[in-house]
PAZAPA-4460 file (N, C-alpha, C; in steps of 0.05 Angstrom, whole numbers, plus 32768, in hexadecimal, padded with zeros to 4 digits):
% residues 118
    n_x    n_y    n_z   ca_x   ca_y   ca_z    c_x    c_y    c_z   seq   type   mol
   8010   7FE8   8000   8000   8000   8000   8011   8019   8000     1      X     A
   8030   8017   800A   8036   8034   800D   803E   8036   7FEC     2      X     A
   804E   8027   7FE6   804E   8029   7FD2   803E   802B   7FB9     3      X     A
   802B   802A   7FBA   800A   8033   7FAB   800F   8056   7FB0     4      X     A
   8013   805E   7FC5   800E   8078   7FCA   8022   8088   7FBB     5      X     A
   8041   807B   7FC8   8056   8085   7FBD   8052   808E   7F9B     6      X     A
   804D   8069   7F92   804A   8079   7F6E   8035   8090   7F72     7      X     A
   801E   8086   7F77   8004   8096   7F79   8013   80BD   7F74     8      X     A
   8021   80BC   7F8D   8027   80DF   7F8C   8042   80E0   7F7F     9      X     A
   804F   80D0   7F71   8065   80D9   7F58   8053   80DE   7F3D    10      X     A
   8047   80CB   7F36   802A   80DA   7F22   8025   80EE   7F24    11      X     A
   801B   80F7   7F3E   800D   810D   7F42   801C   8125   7F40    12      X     A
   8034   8127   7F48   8044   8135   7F3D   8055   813A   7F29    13      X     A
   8054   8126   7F15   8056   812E   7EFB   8044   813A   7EF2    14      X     A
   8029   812F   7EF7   8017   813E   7EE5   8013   8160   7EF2    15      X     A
   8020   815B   7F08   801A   8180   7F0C   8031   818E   7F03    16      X     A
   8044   8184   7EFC   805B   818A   7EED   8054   8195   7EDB    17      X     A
   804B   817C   7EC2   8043   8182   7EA5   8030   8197   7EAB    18      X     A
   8018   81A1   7EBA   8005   81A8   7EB0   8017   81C8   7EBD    19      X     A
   8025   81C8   7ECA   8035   81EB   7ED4   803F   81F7   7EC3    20      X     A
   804B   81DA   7EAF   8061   81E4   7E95   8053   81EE   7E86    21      X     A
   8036   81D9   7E7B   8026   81E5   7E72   8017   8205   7E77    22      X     A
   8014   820E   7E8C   8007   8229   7E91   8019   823C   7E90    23      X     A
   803A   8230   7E9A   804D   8248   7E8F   8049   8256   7E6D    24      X     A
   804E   8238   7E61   8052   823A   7E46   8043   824B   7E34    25      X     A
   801D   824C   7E46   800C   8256   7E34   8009   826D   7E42    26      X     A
   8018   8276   7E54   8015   8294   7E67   802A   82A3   7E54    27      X     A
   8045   8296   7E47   805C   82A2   7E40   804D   82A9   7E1D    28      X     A
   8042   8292   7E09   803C   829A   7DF7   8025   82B4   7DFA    29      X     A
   800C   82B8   7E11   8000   82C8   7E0D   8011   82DF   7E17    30      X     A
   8021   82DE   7E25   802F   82FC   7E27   8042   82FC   7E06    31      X     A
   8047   82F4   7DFA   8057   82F9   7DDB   803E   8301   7DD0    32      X     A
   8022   82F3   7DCD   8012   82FD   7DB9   800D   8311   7DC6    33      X     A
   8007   831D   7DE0   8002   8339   7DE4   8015   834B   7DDE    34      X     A
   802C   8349   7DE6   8045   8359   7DD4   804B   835A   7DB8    35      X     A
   8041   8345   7DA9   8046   834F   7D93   802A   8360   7D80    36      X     A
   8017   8352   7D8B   8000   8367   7D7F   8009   8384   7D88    37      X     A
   8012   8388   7DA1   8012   83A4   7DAF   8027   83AB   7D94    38      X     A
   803D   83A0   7D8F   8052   83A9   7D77   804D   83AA   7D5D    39      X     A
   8039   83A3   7D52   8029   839E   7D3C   8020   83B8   7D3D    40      X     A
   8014   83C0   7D59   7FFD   83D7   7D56   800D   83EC   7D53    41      X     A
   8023   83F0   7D5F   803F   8408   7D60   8049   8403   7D48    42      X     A
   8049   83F8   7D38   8050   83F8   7D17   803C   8402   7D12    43      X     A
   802D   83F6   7D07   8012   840B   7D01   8004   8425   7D02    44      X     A
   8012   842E   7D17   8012   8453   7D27   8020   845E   7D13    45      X     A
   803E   8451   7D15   8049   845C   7D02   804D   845E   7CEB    46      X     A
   8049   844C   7CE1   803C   8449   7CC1   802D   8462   7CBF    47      X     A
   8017   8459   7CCF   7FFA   8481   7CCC   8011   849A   7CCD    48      X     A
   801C   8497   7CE4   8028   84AA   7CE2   8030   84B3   7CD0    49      X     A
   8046   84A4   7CCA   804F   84AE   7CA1   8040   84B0   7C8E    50      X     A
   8027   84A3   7C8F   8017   84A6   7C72   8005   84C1   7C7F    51      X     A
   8003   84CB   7C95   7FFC   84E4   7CA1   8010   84FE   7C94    52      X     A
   8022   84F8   7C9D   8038   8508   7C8E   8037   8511   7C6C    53      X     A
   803E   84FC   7C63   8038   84FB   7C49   801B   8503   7C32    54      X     A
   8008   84FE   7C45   7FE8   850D   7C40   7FEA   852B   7C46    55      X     A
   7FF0   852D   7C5C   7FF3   8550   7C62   8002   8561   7C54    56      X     A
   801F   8555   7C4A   8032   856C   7C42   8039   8558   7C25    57      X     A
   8037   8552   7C12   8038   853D   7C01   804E   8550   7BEF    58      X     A
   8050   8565   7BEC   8063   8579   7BE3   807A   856F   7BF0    59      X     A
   8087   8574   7C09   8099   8571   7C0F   80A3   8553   7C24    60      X     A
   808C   8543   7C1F   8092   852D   7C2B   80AD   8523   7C2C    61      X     A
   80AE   851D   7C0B   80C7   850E   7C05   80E0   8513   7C0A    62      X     A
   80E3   8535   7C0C   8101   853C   7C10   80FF   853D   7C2D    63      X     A
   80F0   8540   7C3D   80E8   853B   7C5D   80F0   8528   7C73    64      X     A
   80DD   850E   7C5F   80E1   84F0   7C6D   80FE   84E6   7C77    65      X     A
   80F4   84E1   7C9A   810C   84D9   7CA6   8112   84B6   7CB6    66      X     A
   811C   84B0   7CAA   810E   8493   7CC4   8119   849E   7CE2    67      X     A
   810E   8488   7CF4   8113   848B   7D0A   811D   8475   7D1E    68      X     A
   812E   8479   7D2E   813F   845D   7D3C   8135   846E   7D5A    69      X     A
   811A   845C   7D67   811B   8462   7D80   8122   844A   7D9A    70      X     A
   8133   8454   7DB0   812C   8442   7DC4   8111   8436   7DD8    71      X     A
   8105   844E   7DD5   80E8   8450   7DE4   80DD   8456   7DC6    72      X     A
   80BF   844A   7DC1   80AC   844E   7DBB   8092   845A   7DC4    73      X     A
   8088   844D   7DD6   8076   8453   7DE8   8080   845C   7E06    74      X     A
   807C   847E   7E0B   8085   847A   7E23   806E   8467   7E3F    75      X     A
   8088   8450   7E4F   8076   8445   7E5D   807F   8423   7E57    76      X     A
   8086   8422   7E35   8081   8408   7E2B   809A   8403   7E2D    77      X     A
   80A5   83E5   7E27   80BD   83DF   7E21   80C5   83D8   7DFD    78      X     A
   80BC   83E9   7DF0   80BB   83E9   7DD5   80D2   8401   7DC7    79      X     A
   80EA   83EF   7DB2   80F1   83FF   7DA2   80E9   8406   7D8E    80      X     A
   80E7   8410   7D7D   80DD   841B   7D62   80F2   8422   7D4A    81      X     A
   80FE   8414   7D37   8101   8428   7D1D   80F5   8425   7D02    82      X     A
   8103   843E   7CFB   80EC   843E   7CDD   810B   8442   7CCD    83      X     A
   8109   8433   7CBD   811F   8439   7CA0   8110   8448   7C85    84      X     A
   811E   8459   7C7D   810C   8466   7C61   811D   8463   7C48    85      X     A
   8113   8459   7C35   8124   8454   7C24   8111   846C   7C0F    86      X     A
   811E   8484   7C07   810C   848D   7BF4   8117   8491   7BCC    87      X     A
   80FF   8494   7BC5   80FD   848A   7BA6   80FD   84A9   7B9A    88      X     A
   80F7   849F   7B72   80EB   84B6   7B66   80D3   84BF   7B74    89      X     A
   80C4   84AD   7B81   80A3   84C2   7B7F   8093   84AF   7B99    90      X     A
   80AB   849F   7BA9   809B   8489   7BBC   80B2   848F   7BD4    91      X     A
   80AD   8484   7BEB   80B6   8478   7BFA   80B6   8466   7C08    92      X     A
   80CA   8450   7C0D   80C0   8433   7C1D   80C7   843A   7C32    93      X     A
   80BB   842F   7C49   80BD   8430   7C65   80C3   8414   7C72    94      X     A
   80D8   8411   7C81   80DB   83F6   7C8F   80DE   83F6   7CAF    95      X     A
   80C8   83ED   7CB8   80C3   83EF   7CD0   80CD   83DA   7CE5    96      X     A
   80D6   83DC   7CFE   80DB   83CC   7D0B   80D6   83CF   7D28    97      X     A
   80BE   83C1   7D35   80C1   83C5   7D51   80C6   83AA   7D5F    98      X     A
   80D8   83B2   7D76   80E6   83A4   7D86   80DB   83A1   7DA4    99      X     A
   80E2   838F   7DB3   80DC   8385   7DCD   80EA   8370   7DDE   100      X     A
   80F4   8376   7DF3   8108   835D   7E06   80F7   8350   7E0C   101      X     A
   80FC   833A   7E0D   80F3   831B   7E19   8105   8306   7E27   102      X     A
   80FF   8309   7E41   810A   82F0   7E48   812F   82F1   7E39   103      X     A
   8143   830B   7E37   8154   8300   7E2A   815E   8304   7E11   104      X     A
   813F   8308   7E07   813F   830B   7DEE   8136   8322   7DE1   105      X     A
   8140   8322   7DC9   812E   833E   7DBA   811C   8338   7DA2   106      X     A
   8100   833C   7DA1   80EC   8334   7D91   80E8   8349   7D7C   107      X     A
   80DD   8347   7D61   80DF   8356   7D59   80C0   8350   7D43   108      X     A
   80B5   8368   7D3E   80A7   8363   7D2B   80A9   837F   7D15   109      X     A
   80A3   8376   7CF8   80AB   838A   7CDE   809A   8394   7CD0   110      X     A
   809B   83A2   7CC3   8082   83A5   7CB2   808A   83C3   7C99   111      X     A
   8083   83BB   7C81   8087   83CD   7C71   807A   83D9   7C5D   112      X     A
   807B   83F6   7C4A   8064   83F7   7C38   806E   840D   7C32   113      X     A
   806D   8412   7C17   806F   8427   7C01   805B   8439   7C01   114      X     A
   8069   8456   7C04   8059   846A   7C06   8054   8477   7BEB   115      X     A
   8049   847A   7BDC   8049   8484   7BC5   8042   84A7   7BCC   116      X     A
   804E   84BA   7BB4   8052   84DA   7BBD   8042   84DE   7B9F   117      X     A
   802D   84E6   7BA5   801B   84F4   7B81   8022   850E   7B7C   118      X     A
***
């Protein structure tokens, strides 16, 4: 009988093992999908932002346009931000990149799009 018990609670503590690893694992991916939507959405500001720019002053956009290399993005957030501008005859591309530490690490998400100047 003790031994019934003994296995009994080595089971039992595997399975609360597995199932802890498990709730880490899906606590760590929902904090990435909330960070990266949040970085998705800070690309996207800035994107407006420039095609804001470029609607308002469309005259002098082009000789204007600057990218930008920030450490802070959001004051508050732990988000970097840059923008690369590559400009044309009559367009400009924009290459976006926002950043975030993890665990260690640095995450990154991109995003890009041609501005066209009429």
């Amino acid at each position: 009988m003790l031994i019934e018990i003994v296995v009994a609670l080595g089971v039992l503590s595997l399975v609360l093992v597995g199932v802890s690893d498990l709730m880490t694992r899906s606590q760590r991916l929902s904090s990435y999908q909330t960070k990266k939507d949040e970085a998705y959405g800070l690309a996207r500001n800035l994107l407006n932002d420039y095609r804001q720019q470029r609607d308002n002053n469309p005259g002098t956009f082009l000789s204007g346009v600057v990218g930008i290399n920030r450490e802070t993005c959001v004051e508050g957030k732990n988000y970097s931000c840059k923008v690369e501008v590559t400009k044309n005859a009559s367009s400009v591309d924009l290459y976006i990149t926002v950043s975030w530490p993890d665990g260690g690490n640095t995450l990154s998400v991109t995003s890009n799009q041609k501005l066209v100047i009429e």
